[in-house]
N, C-alpha and C positions, 0 to 999 in steps of 0.2 A: 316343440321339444318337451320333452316328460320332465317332471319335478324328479328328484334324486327318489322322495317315498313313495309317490307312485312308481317307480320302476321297482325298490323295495318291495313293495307289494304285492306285484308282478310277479317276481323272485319268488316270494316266502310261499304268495298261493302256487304258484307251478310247485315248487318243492312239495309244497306237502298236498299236493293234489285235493287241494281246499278248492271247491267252488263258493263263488262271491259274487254275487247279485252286484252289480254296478250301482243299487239305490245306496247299499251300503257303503263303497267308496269314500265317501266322502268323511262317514262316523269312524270308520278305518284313519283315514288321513288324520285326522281330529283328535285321537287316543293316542298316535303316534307320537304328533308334537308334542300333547301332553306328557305323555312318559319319558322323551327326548328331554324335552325342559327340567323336566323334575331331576331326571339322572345327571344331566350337566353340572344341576346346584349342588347334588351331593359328590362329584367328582372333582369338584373346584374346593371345595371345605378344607383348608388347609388344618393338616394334624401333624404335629410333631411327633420326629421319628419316632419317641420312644411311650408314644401313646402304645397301649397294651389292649389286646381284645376284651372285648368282656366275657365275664365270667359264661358257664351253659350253667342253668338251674332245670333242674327237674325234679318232678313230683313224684 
């Protein structure tokens, strides 16, 4: 049975008719978690509602 990001994978290359060498699989798999983990910590960060965006500055 396929892990939930390898079929992800699967998916995103059919979609965008990306060919992907099966050696990279694995560096695929590996970035994913990464960026998976990362996004979880900043979606668990609790802010209070009346936290405000920050500002835009431009030059």
């Amino acid at each position: 049975m396929a892990e939930p990001l390898d079929d992800y994978i699967d998916a995103v290359t059919k979609a965008l008719a990306l060919p992907v060498e099966e050696a990279w699989r694995a560096s695929i798999r590996a970035n994913l978690e990464v960026s998976l983990r990362l996004g979880r910590l900043v979606d668990e960060f609790a802010l209070p509602d009346e936290t405000e965006p920050a500002p835009v500055f431009t030059v």
